[in-house]
C-alpha positions as CSV (number, residue, x, y, z in Angstrom):
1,X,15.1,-11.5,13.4
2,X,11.3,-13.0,13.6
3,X,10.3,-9.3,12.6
4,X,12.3,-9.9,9.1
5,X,10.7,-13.0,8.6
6,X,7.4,-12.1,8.6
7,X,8.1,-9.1,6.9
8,X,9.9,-11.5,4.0
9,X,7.0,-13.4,4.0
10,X,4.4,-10.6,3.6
11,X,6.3,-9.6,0.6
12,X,6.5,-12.6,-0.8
13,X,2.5,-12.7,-0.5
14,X,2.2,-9.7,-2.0
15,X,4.4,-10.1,-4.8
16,X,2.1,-13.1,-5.6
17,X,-0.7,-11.0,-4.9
18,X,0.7,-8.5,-7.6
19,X,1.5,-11.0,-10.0
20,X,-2.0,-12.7,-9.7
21,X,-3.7,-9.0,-9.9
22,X,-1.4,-8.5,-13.0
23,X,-2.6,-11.2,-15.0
24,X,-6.3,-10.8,-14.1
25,X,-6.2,-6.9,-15.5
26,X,-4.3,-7.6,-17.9
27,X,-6.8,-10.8,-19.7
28,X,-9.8,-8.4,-18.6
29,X,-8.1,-5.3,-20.9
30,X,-6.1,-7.4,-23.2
31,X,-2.8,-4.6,-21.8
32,X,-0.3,-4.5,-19.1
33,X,-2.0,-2.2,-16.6
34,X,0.1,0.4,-14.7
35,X,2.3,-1.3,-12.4
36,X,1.4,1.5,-9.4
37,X,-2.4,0.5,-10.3
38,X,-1.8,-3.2,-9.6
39,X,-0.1,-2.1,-6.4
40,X,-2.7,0.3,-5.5
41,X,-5.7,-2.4,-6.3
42,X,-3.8,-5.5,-4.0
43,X,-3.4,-2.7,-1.1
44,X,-6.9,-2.2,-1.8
45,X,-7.7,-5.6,-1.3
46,X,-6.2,-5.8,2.3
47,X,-7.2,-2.3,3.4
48,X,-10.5,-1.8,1.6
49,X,-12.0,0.7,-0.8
50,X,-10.5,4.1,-0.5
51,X,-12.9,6.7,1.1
52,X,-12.0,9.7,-1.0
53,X,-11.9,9.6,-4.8
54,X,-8.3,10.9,-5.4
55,X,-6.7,9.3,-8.2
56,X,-3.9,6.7,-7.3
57,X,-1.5,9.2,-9.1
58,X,-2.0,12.2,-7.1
59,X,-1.8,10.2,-3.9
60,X,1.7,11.7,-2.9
61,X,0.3,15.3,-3.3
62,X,-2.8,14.6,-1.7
63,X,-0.3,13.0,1.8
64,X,1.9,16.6,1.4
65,X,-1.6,18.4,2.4
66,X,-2.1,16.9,5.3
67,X,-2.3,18.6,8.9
68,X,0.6,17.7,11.0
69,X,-1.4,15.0,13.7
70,X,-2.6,13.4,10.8
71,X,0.9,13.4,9.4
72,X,2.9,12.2,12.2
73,X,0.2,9.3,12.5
74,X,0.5,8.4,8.9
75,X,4.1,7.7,9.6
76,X,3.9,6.5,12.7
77,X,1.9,3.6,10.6
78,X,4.6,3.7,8.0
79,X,7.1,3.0,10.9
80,X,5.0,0.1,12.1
81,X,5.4,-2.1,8.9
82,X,9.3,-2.2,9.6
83,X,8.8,-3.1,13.5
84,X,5.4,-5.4,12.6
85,X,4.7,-6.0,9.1
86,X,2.9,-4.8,6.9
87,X,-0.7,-6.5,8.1
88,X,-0.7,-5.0,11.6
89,X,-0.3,-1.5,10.6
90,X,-3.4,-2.2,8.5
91,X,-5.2,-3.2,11.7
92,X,-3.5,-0.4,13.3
93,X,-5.0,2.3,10.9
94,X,-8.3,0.6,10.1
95,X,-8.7,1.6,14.1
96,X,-8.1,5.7,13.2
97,X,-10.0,7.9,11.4
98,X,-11.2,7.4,7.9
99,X,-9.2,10.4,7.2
100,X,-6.4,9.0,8.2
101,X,-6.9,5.5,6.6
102,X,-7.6,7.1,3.8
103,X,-4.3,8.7,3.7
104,X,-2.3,5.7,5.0
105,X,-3.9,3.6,2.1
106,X,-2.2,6.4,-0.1
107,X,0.9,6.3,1.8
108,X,1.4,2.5,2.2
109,X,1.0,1.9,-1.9
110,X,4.1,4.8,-2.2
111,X,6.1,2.6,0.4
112,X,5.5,-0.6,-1.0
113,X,5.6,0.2,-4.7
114,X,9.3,1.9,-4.0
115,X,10.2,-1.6,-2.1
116,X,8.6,-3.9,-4.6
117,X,10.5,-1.7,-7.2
118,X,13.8,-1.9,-5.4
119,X,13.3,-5.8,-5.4
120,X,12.3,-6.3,-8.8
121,X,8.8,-6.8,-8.3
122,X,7.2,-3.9,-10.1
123,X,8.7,-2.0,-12.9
């Protein structure tokens, strides 16, 4: 039950955090951007830069190319954010490889752009 709340309460952060991030894009290029750009830019924010330039767009191709270890740790992380939240399995992956940050990063902005979308957050 304390699992759920904190979970709630990360998503209630980051829907502010999109909403904010939506606004200041949108006054800096006078247009909506993309909603899975203003996801990808606040899961930016709490994970850091990406490493590799792959496009935001391609990120689900780029996360079917991946070697199985790298995989299963991916969604090990993935698996975390249900049991933990969404802010340890950012510390968790910040302590892998940048690889497999990298691909997390990519992998955590699917997951929460499907559940922000489920909840009316995104569009």
């Amino acid at each position: 039950m304390e699992q759920e709340k904190i979970l709630e309460a990360e998503i209630a952060e980051l829907s502010k955090a999109i909403e904010d991030k939506r606004s200041a894009l949108a006054a800096e290029r006078g247009a909506l951007p993309p909603e899975r750009e203003v996801v990808h830019q606040v899961v930016s924010d709490y994970v850091g830069p990406k490493i590799t330039s792959a496009p935001a767009q391609i990120a689900d191709d780029y996360l079917n190319t991946l070697d199985e270890v790298s995989t299963a740790k991916v969604n090990t992380l993935i698996a975390t954010i249900g049991e933990r939240g969404f802010k340890q399995a950012i510390t968790a992956a910040k302590q892998e490889s940048p690889f497999v940050l990298d691909a997390f990063h990519d992998a955590l902005v699917s997951h929460l752009y499907e559940e922000l979308k489920s909840r009316g957050v995104v569009k």
